[in-house]
LUMTOR-448025 format. One line per 3 residues: number of its first residue (from 1); for each residue x, y, z of N, C-alpha, C. Coordinates in Angstrom, 1 decimal, decimal comma, padded with zeros to 4 digits. Example, Ala and Ser with C-alpha at 12.3 -4.5 7.8 and 13.67 -1.06 7.14 Angstrom:
# LUMTOR-448025
1> 013,2:-005,7:007,8:012,3:-004,5:007,8:013,2:-003,3:007,8; 012,8:-002,2:007,1:013,7:-001,1:007,1:012,9:000,0:007,9 .
# end
This chain:
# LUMTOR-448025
1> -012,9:000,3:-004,9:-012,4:000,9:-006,2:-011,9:-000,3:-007,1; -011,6:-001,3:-006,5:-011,1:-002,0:-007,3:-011,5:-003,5:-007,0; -012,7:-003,9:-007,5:-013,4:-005,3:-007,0:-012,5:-006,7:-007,5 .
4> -012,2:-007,8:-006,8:-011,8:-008,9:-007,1:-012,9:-009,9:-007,9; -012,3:-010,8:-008,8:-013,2:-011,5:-008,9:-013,1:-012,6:-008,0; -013,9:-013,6:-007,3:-012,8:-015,0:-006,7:-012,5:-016,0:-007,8 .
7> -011,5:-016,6:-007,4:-010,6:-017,3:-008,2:-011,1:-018,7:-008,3; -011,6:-019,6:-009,0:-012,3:-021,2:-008,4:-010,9:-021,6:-007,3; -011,3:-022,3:-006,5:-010,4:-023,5:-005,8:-009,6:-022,4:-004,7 .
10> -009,6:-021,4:-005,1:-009,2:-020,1:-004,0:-010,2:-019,7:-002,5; -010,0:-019,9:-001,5:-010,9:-019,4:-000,6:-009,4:-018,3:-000,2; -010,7:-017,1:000,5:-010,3:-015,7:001,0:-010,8:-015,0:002,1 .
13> -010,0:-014,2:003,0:-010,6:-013,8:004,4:-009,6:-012,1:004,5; -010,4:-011,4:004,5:-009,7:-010,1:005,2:-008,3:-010,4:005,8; -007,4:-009,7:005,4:-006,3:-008,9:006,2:-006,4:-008,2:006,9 .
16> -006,1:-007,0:005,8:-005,6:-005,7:006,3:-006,4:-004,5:005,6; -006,4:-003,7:006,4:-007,3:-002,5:005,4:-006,3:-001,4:005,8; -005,4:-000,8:004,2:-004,4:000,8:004,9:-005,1:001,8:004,1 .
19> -004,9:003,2:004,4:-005,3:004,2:004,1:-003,8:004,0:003,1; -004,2:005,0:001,7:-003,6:005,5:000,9:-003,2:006,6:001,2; -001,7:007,0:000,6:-001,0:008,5:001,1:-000,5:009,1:-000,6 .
22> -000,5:009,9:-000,7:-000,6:011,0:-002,0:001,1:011,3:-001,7; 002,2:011,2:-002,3:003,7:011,5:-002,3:003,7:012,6:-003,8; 003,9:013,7:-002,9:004,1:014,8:-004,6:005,4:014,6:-004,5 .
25> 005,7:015,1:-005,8:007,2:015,3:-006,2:008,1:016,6:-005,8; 009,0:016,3:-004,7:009,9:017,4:-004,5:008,9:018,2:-002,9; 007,9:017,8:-002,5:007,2:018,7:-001,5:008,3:018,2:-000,5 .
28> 008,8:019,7:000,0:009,2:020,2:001,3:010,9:019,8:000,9; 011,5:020,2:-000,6:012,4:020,3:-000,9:012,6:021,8:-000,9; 014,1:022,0:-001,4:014,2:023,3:-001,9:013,6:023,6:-003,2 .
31> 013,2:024,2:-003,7:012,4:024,9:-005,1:010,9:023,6:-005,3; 010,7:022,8:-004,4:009,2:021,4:-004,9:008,0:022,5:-003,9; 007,7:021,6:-004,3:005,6:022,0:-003,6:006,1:022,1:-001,8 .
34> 006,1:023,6:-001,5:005,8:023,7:-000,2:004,7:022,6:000,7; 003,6:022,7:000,5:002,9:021,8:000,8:002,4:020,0:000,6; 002,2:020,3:-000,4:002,2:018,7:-000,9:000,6:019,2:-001,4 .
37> -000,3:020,0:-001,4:-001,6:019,9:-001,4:-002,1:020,6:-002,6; -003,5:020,6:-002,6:-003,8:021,7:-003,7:-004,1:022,7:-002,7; -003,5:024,0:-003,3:-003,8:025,3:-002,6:-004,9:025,3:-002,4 .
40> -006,4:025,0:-003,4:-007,4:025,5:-003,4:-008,1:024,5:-002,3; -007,9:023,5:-001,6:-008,9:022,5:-000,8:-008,8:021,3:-001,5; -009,0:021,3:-002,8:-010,0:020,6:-003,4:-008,7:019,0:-003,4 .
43> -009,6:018,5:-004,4:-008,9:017,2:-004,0:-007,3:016,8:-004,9; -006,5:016,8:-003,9:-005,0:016,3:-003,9:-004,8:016,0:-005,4; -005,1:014,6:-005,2:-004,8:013,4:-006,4:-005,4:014,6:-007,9 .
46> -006,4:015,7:-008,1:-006,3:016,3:-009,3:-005,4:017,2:-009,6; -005,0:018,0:-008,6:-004,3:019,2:-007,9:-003,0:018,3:-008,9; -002,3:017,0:-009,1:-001,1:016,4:-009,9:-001,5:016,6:-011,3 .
49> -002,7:016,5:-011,7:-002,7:016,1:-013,1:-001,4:016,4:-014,0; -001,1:017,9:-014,2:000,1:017,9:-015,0:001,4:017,5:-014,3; 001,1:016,5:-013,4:002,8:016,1:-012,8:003,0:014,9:-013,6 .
52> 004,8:014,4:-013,0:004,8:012,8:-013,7:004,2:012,1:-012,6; 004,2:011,1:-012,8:003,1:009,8:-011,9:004,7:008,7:-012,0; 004,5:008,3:-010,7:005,5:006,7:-010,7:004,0:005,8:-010,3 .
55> 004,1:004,4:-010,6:003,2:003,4:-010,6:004,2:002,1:-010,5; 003,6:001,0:-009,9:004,2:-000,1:-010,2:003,5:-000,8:-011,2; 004,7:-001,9:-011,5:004,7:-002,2:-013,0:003,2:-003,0:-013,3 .
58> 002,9:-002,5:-014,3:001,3:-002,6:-015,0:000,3:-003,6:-015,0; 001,2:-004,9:-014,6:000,4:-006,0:-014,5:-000,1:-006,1:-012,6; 000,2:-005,4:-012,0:-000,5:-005,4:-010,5:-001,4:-004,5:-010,2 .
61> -001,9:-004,8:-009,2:-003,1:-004,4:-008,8:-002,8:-002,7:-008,1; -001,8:-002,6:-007,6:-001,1:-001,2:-007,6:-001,0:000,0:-008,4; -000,7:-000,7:-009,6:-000,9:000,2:-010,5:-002,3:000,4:-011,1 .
64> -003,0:-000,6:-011,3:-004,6:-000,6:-011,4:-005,3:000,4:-010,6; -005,0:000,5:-008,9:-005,4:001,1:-008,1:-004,5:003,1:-008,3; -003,7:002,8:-008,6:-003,2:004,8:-009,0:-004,0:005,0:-010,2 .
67> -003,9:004,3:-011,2:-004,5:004,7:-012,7:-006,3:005,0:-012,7; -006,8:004,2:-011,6:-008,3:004,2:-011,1:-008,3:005,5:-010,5; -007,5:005,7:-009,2:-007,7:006,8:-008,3:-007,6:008,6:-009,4 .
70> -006,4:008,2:-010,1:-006,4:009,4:-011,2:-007,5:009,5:-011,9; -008,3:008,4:-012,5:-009,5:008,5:-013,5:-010,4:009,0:-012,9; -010,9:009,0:-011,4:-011,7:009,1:-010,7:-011,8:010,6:-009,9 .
73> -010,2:011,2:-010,6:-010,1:012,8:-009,9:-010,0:013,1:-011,6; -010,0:012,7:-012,7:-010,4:013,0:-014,0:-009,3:013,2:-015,0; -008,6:012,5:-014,8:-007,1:012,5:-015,6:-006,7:011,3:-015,8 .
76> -005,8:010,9:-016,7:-005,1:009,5:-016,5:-003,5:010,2:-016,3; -003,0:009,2:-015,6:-001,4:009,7:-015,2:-000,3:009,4:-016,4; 000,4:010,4:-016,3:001,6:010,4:-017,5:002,2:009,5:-016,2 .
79> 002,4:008,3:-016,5:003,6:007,6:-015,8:005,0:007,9:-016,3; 006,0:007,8:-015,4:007,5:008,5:-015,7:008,0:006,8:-015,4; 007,6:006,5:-014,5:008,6:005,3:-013,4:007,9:004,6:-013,1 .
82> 008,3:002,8:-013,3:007,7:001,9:-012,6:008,5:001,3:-011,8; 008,2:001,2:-010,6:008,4:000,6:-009,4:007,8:-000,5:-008,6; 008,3:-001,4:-008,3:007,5:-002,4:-007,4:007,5:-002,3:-006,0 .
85> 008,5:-001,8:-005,1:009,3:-001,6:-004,3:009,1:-000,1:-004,0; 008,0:000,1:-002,8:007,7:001,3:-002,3:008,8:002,0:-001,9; 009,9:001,5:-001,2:011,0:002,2:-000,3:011,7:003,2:-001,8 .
88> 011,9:002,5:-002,9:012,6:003,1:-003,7:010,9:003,7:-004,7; 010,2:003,6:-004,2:009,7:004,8:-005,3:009,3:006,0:-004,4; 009,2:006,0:-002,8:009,9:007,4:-001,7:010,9:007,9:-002,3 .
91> 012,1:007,4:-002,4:013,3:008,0:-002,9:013,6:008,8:-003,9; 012,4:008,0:-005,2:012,3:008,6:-006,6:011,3:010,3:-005,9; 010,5:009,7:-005,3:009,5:011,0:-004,8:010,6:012,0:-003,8 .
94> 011,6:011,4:-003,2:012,5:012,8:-002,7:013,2:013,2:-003,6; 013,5:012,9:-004,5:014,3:013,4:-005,5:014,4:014,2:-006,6; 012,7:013,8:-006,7:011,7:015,0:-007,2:011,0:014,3:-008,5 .
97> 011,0:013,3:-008,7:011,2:012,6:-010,0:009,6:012,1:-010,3; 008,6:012,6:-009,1:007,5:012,2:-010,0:006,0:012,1:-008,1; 005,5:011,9:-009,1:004,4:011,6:-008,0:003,5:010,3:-007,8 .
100> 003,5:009,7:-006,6:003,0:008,5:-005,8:002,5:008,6:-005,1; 001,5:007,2:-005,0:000,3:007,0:-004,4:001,1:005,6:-003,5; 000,8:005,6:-001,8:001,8:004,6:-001,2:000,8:003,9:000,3 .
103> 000,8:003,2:-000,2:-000,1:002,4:001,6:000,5:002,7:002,4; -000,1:002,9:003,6:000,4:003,0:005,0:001,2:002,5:005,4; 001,2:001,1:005,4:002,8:000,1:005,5:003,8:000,7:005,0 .
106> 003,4:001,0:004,0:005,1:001,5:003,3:005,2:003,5:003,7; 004,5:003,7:004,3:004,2:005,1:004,6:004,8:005,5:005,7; 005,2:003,9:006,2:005,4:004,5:008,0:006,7:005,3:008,1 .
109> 007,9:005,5:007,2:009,1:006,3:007,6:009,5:006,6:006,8; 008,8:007,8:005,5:008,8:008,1:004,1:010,5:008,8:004,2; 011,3:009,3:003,5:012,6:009,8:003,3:012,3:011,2:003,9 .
112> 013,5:011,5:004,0:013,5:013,3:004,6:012,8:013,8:003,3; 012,0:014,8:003,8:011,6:015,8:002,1:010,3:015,5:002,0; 010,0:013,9:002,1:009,0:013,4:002,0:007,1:014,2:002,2 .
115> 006,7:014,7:002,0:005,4:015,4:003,0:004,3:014,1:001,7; 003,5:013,6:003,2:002,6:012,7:002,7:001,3:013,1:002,9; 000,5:013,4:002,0:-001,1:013,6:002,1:-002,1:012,3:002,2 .
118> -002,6:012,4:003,2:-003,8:011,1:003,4:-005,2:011,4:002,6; -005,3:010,3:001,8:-006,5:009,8:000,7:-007,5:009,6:001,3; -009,0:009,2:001,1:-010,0:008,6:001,9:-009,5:007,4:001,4 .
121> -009,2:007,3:000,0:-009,1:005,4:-000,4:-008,2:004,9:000,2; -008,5:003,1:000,5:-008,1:002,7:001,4:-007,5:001,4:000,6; -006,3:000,6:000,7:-006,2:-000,5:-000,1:-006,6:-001,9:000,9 .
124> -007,1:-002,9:001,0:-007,6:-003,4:001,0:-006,9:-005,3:000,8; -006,3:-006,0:001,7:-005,5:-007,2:001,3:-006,1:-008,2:002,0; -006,1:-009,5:001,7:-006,8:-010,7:001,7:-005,9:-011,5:001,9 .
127> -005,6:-012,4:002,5:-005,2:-014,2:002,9:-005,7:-015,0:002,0; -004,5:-016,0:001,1:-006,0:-016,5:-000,1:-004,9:-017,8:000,2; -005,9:-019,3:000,1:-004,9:-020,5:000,6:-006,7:-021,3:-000,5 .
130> -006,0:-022,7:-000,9:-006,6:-023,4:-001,5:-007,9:-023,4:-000,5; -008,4:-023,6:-001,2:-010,6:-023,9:-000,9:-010,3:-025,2:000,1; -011,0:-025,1:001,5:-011,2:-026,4:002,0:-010,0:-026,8:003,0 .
133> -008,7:-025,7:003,0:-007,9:-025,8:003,8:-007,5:-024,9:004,7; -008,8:-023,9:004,8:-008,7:-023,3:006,0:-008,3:-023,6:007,6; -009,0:-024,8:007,9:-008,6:-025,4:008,7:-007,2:-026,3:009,0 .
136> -006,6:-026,1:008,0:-005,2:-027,0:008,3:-004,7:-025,9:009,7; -003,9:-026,8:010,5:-003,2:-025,9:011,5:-001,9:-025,2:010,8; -001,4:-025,6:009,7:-000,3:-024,7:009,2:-000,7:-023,4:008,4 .
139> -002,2:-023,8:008,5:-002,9:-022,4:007,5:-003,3:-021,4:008,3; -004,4:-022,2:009,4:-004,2:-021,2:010,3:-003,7:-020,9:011,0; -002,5:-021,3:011,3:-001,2:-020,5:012,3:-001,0:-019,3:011,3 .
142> -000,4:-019,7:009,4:000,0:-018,6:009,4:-001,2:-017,6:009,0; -002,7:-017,7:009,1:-003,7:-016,9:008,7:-003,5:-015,9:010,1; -003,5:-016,9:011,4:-003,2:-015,8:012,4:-001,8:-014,7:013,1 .
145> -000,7:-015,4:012,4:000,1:-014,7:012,4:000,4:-013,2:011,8; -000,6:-013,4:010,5:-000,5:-012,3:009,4:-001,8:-011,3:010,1; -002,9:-012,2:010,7:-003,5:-011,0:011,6:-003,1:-010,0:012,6 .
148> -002,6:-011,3:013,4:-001,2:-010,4:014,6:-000,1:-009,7:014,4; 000,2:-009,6:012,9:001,3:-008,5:012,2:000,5:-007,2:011,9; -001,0:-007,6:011,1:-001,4:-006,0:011,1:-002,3:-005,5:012,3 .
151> -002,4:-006,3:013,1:-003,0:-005,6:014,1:-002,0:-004,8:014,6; -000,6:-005,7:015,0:000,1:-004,8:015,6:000,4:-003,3:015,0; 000,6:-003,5:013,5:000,8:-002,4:012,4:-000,3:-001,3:012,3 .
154> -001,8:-001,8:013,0:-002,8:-001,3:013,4:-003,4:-000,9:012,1; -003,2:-001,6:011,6:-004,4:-001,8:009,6:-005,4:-002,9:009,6; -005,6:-003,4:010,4:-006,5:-004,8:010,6:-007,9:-004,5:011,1 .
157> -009,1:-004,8:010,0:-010,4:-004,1:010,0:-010,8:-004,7:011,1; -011,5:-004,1:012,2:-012,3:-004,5:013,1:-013,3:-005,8:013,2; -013,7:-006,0:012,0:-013,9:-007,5:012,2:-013,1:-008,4:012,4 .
160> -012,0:-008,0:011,6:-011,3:-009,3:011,1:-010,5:-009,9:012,8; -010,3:-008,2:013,6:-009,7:-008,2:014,8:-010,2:-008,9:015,8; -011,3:-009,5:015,6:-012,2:-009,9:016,7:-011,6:-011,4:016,6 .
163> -011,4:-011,7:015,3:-011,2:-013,3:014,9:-009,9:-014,1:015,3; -009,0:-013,6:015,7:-008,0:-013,9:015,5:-007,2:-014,1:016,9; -006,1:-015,0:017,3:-005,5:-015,1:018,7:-004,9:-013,8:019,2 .
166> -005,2:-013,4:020,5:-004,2:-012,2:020,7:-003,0:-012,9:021,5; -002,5:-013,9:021,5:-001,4:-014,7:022,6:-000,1:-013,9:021,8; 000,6:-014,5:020,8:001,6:-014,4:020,0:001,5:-013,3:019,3 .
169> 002,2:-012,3:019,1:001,8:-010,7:017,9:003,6:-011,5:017,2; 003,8:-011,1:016,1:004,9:-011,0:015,4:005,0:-009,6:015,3; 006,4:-008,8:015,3:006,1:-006,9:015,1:007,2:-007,3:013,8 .
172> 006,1:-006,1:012,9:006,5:-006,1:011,8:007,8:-004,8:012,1; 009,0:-004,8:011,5:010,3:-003,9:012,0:009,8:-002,6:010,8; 010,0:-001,7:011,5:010,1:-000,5:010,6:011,4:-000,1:009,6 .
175> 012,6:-001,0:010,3:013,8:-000,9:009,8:014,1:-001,3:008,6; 013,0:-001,3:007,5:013,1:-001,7:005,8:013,4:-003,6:005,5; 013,6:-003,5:004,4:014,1:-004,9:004,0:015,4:-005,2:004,2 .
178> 016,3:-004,6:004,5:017,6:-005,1:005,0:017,6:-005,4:006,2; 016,8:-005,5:006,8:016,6:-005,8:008,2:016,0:-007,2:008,3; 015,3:-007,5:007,4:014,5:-008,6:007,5:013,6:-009,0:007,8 .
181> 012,8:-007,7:007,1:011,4:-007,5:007,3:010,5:-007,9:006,5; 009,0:-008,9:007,2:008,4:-009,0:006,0:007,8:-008,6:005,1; 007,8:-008,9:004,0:007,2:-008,2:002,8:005,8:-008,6:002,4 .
184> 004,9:-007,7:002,5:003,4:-008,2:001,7:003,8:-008,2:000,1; 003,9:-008,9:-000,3:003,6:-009,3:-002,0:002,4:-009,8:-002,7; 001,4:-008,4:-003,0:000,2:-008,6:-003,8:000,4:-009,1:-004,7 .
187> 001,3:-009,1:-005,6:001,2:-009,8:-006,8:001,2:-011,2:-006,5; 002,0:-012,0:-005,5:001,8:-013,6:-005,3:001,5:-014,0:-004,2; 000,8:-013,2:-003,8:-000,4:-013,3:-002,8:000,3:-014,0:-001,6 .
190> 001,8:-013,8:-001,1:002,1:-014,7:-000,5:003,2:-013,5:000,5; 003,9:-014,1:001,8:004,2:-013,5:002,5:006,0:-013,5:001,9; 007,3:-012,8:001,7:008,6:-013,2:001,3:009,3:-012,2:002,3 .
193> 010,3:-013,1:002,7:011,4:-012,3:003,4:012,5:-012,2:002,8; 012,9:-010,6:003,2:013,9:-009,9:002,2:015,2:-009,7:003,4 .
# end
């Protein structure tokens, strides 16, 4: 849904591949959406049109990817809230304040109230290190580390799984960012611990 261009002097290799999850606003609160779904079958992400939409902020590929997935169920989203920071746009979504679209990663322990619907679309992350230095051993230690994080997280596409060391796994902590857990940061394509 959402093609890269490559970047000159940029070389790039698979990550991770997560399924997308649909967060209505208020489902499985008192007075919000009993279900989270469209009554009728049909597909989820239209079933919101007249909701608010939270999105991260406009210059990432996040937001690119909700604004696509809406156009593509035939609406564009009234955004309410921009968010960078999945943990706190769950929270905005328990509290009833709007509706989100959330990767798996960040899907794994949504807030009480929370009811999450699974998307076919899938988001899609890359390893990107200057052209020609794939082979540094500090590149590939950390290219294989970041394999051995989503493998363990179990988002890591079957090819990419074949390639990579199984000796060492790092486990990624479910216990949020105060724990000191790592953070994927698409926008700087780079790994930050919070």
């Amino acid at each position: 849904m959402l093609p890269t261009e490559p970047e000159p002097g940029i070389a790039t290799e698979p990550l991770l591949s997560e399924r997308i999850y649909l967060a209505p606003a208020g489902a499985g609160l008192p007075g919000g959406d009993p279900a989270g779904e469209d009554p009728a079958g049909g597909d989820p992400v239209a079933a919101r049109a007249g909701d608010s939409w939270m999105a991260a902020s406009p210059d990432t590929l996040c937001y690119l990817l909700a604004v696509r997935l809406c156009q593509a169920s035939g609406f564009s989203p009234r955004i309410r809230h921009h968010a960078d920071d999945f943990a706190t746009v769950l929270a905005l979504v328990a509290a009833g304040q709007g509706v989100a679209l959330v990767p798996e990663l960040a899907a794994a322990d949504p807030p009480g109230g929370v009811v999450l619907t699974a998307l076919s679309a899938r988001r899609h992350s890359r390893v990107a290190y200057r052209a020609g230095s794939g082979g540094h051993p500090a590149i590939a230690a950390g290219a294989a580390a970041l394999r051995a994080a989503a493998r363990e997280a179990g988002c890591l596409p079957e090819a990419v799984s074949q390639a990579g060391p199984a000796a060492s796994r790092p486990v990624l902590s479910r216990a949020g960012p105060a724990a000191g857990r790592p953070v994927l940061s698409r926008r700087a394509g780079r790994i930050r611990q919070e």
